[in-house]
DOTI-497673 format. One record per residue (C-alpha): residue in three letters; chain; x, y, z. Coordinates in nm, 4 decimals, always signed. Example, Ala and Ser with C-alpha at 12.3 -4.5 7.8 and 13.67 -1.06 7.14 Angstrom:
// residues 2
@resn = ala	chain = A	x = +1.2300	y = -0.4500	z = +0.7800 .
@resn = ser	chain = A	x = +1.3670	y = -0.1060	z = +0.7140 .
// end
This chain:
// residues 61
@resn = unk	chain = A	x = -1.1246	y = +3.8519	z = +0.4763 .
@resn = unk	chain = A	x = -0.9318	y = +3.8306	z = +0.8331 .
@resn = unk	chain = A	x = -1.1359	y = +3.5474	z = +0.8984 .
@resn = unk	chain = A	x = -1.0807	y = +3.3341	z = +0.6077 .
@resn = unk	chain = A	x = -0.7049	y = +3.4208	z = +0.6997 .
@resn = unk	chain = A	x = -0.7529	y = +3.3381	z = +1.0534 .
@resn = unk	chain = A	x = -0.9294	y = +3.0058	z = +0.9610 .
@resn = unk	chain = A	x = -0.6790	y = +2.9017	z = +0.6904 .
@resn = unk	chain = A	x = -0.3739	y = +2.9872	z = +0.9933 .
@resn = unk	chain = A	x = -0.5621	y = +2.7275	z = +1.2339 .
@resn = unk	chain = A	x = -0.5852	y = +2.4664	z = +0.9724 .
@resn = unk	chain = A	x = -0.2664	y = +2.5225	z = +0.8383 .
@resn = unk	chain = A	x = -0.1197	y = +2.5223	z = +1.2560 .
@resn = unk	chain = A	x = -0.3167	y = +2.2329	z = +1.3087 .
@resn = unk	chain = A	x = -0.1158	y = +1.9045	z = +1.3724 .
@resn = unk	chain = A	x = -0.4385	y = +1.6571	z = +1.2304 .
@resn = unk	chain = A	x = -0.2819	y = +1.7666	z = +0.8602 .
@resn = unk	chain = A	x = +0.0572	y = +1.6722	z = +0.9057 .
@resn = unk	chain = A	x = -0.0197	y = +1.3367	z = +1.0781 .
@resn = unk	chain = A	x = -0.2611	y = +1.2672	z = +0.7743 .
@resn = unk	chain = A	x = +0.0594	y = +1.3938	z = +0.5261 .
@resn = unk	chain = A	x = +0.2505	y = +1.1206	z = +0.7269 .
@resn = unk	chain = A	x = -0.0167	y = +0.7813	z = +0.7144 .
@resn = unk	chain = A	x = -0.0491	y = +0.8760	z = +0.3213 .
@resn = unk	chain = A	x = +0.3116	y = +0.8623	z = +0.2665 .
@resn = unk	chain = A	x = +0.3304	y = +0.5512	z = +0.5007 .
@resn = unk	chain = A	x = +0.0521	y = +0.3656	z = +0.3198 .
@resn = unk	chain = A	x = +0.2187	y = +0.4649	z = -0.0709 .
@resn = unk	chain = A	x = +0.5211	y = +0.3068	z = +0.0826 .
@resn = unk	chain = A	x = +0.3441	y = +0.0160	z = +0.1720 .
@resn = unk	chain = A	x = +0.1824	y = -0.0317	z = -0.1393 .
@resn = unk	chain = A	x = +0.5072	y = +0.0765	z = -0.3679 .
@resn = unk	chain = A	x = +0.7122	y = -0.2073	z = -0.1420 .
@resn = unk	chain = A	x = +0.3881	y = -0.4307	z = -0.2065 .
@resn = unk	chain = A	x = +0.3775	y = -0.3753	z = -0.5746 .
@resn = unk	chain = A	x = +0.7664	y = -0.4456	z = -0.6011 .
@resn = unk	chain = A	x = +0.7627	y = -0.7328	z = -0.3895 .
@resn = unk	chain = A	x = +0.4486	y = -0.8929	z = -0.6461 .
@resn = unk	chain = A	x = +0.6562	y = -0.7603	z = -0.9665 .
@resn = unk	chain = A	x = +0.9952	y = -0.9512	z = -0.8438 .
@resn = unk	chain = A	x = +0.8177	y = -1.3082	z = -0.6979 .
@resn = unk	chain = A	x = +0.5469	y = -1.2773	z = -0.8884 .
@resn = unk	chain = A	x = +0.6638	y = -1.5201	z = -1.1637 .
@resn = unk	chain = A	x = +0.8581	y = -1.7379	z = -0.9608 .
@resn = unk	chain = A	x = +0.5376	y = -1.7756	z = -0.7169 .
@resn = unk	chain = A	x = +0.3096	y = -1.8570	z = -1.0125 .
@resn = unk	chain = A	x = +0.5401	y = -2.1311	z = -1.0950 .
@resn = unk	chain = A	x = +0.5566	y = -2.2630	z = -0.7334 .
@resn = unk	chain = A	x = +0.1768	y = -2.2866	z = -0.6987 .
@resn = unk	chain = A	x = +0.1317	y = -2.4483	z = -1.0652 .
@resn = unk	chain = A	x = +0.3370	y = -2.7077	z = -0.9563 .
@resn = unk	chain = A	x = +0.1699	y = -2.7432	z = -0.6038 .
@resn = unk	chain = A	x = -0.1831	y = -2.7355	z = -0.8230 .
@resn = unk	chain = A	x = -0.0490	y = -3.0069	z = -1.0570 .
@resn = unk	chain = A	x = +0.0356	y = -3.2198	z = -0.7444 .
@resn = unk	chain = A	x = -0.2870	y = -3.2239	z = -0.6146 .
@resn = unk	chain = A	x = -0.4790	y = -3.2577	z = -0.8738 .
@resn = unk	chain = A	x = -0.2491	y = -3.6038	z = -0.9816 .
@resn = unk	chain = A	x = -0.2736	y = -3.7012	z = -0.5919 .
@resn = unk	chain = A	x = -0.6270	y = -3.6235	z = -0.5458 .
@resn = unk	chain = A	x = -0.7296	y = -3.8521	z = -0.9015 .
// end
């Protein structure tokens, strides 16, 4: 039993755990801020490209 506690007292110590705590929350950020950013352009960039799509095809023939 002292072992298991002495094992789960290094990993819980151990710095490896936090910095992995920290790159999760940084990449759910990222992807929240991604999301958002898709949700509020999205519309207004599928607009934008049909119109750029339209132009090309009547340019091309």
């Amino acid at each position: 039993m002292k072992d298991l506690i002495a094992r789960l007292e290094i990993r819980w110590s151990d710095e490896w755990g936090a910095s992995l705590v920290e790159y999760t929350l940084l990449v759910t950020l990222i992807a929240i801020a991604a999301l958002l950013a898709i949700t509020f352009f999205g519309a207004t960039l599928a607009g934008e490209y049909s119109d750029i799509s339209s132009a090309v095809a009547s340019a091309t023939g």
